[in-house]
C-alpha angles and dihedrals in degrees: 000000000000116000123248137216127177116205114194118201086016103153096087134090099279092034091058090048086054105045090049088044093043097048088042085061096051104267131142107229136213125182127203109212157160084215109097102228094063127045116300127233085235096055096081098171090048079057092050088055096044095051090040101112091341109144098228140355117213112194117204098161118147150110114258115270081211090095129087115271101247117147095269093045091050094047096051090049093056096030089047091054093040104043103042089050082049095052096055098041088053088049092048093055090059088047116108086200109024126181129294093236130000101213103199124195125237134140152257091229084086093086129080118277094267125199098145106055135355122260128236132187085256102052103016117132121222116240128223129229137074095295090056096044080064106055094042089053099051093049094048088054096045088048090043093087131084103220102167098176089043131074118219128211124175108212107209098191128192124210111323120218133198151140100264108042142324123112085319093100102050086045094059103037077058100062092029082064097046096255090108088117125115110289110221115346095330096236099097110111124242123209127185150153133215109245093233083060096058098046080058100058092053086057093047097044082053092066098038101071093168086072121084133147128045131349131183104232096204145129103255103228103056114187126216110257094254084057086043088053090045103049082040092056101041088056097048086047095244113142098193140034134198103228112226114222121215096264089056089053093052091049095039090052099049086060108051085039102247126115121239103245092084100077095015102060116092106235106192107174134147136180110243095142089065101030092056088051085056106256121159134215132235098192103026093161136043096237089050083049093048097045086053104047090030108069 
């Protein structure tokens, strides 16, 4: 029989990587979707059926964080992340044959701004903040639920990078422009993952069914902003950058309608929990991972 996989909220950047990678592999493939031409998440019987003997089901539901954070912005980011893992836990608990192992997104915001030490699943401290709230809600909903025929594994995944979308765009229209430079003080940490990596990971927590839980879904060697700018630079061929101070940021963002945490918090995040089950990187370092989406 062929494999199948159900991606809910699979429509994205990420979820479109995933659904031509997946059905390269040989996967059937379900998505879960607003969008009219796949199930609705209104459609909870079409979601029964989906989930009914598929191998896993990866949920990547949610609205952008890339948006200001106003009181209706704010309520469909979390409402958008509460309701949807609701929904199909909700739908795997009516399924006679549910699914092998229900991967959930999450992220790796949901630690402290972190400038001093990295942060593992183990020690890491949890932030505080909207951001955060989020992200502790929407695991405390997705672990809620007694699935004892499915395993269940939280993906806190850091900025993901690939060829076609993400955060690259906006990256490289900055330093094209001559605003390459450090945002901020340029100590802030960046971590990130290749989006090829983390759909290996997914591959590679589906065969390990000894593993559950949480898992940081990042690169293992994270740069400081002003070394992100640089390499970033260097591939684009721009020798120099106009750093942005914070107050730019804040301007800047209100203007193209985005909020500044996104590039000023410091995200210091590393993998121990895969790396200590043996898993292995494709792109362990930014410049590997630039080299690779830059061309």
């Amino acid at each position: 029989m062929m494999k199948k996989v159900v991606l809910a909220g699979g429509t994205g950047f990420i979820g479109g990587y995933f659904q031509s990678r997946f059905r390269k592999l040989g996967y059937e493939v379900k998505v879960i979707s607003r969008r009219p031409e796949f199930i609705s998440w209104n459609d909870r019987r079409a979601i029964i059926e989906a989930l009914e003997g598929a191998d896993m089901l990866i949920n990547l539901a949610g609205k952008s964080v890339n948006c200001r954070y106003n009181a209706k912005n704010k309520n469909e980011i979390m409402i958008s992340r509460v309701v949807t893992t609701n929904i199909l836990g909700e739908a795997i608990l009516k399924c006679h044959e549910p699914p092998e192992v229900w991967m959930n997104s999450s992220t790796a915001t949901i630690y402290r701004h972190a400038e001093d030490r990295p942060m593992t699943e183990e020690d890491g401290e949890i932030g505080s903040g909207f951001s955060v709230d989020v992200a502790t809600n929407w695991e405390e909903n997705f672990f809620a639920f007694e699935l004892p025929e499915t395993r269940k594994v939280a993906l806190r995944t850091a900025i993901v990078l690939g060829e076609e979308g993400g955060v690259m765009t906006p990256y490289k229209n900055l330093v094209k422009f001559g605003l390459g430079g450090q945002q901020g003080s340029g100590k802030q940490m960046f971590s990130w993952i290749h989006v090829e990596d983390l759909l290996q990971i997914v591959l590679f927590l589906k065969e390990r069914k000894d593993l559950d839980g949480v898992f940081n879904c990042s690169a293992p060697t994270p740069v400081r902003n002003d070394e992100l700018m640089r390499l970033l630079r260097n591939k684009v061929g721009r020798a120099f950058g106009l750093p942005a101070t914070k107050w730019m940021l804040e301007v800047g963002s209100a203007v193209i309608r985005t909020e500044t945490e996104l590039v000023l918090k410091s995200r210091w995040v590393l993998p121990e929990r895969l790396q200590k089950a043996g898993f292995s990187f494709t792109y362990p370092t930014l410049q590997e991972t630039f080299d690779h989406i830059l061309l």
